[in-house]
C-alpha positions in Angstrom: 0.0 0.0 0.0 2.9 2.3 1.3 5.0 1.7 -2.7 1.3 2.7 -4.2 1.0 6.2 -2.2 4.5 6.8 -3.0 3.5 6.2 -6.5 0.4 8.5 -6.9 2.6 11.5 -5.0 5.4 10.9 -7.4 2.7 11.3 -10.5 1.1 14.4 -9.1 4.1 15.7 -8.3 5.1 15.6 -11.8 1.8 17.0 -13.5 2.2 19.8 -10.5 5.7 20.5 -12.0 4.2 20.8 -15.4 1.4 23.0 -15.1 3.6 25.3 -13.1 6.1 25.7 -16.4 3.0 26.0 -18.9 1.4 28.8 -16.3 4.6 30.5 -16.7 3.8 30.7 -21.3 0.5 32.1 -20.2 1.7 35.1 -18.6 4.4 35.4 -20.9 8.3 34.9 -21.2 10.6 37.5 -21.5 8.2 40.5 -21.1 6.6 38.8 -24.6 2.8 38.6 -24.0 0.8 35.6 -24.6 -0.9 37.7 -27.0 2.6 38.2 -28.8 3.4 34.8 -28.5 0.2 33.8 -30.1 1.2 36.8 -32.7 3.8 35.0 -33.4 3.1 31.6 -33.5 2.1 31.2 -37.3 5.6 31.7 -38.5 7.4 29.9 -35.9 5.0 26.8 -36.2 6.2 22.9 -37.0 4.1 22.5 -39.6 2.9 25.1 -42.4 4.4 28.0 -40.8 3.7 31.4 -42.7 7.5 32.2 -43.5 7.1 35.9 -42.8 6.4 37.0 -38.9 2.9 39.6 -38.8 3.5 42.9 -37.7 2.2 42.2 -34.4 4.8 39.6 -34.1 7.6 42.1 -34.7 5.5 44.8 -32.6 5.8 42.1 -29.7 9.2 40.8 -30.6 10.5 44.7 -30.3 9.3 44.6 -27.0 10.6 41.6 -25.6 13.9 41.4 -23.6 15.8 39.2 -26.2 18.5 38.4 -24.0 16.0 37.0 -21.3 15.3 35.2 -24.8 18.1 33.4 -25.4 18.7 32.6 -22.2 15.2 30.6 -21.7 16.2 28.9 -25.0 18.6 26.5 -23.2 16.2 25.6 -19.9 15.0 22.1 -20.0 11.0 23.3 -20.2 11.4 25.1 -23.6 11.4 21.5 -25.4 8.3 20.6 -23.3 7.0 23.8 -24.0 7.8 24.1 -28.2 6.0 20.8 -28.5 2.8 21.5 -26.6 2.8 24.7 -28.6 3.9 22.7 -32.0 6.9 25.6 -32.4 9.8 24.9 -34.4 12.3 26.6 -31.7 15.1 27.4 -35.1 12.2 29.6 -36.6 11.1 30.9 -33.1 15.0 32.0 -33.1 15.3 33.2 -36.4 12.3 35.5 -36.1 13.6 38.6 -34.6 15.9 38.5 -37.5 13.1 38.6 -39.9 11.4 42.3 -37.8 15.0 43.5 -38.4 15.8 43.0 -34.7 19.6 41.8 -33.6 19.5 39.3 -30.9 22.7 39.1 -28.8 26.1 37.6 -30.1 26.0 34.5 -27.5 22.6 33.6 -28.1 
């Protein structure tokens, strides 16, 4: 009985931990909204992406801390996080490129 609890804590333990990193996309990342990042979506997607970002991408791209961008790149949730939100995370990258935006050397 005792192995079973253990069990069930360990699994809601690990949905907890999951929910907490997909409430952090709500709010946003990087001071980029979730209404940016929904902006922005259609030309980072996996699958038919739209090539060119919208204005309101770039609008909300221009306002995002980049460098707080490249740094969440490389935590361990973004890969959980691209896939739940089927983004490719090269064209995520590549798009403040496309608004004319420079993203830091080391990112």
């Amino acid at each position: 009985m005792a192995r079973a609890q253990q069990a069930t804590t360990a699994a809601l333990l690990a949905v907890a931990v999951v929910l907490t990193a997909f409430a952090g996309v709500a709010r946003g990342i990087c001071n980029l909204s979730d209404n940016g990042l929904e902006a922005c979506r259609p030309a980072a997607a996996i699958r038919n992406p739209t090539g060119a970002p919208s204005a309101q991408c770039c609008a909300a791209l221009a306002a995002a801390d980049l460098p707080c961008l490249c740094r969440y790149k490389r935590s361990p949730s973004v890969g959980v996080w691209a896939r739940y939100y089927r983004i490719d995370m090269n064209r995520a990258m590549a798009l403040p490129g496309k608004c004319g935006l420079s993203l830091p050397a080391n990112c």
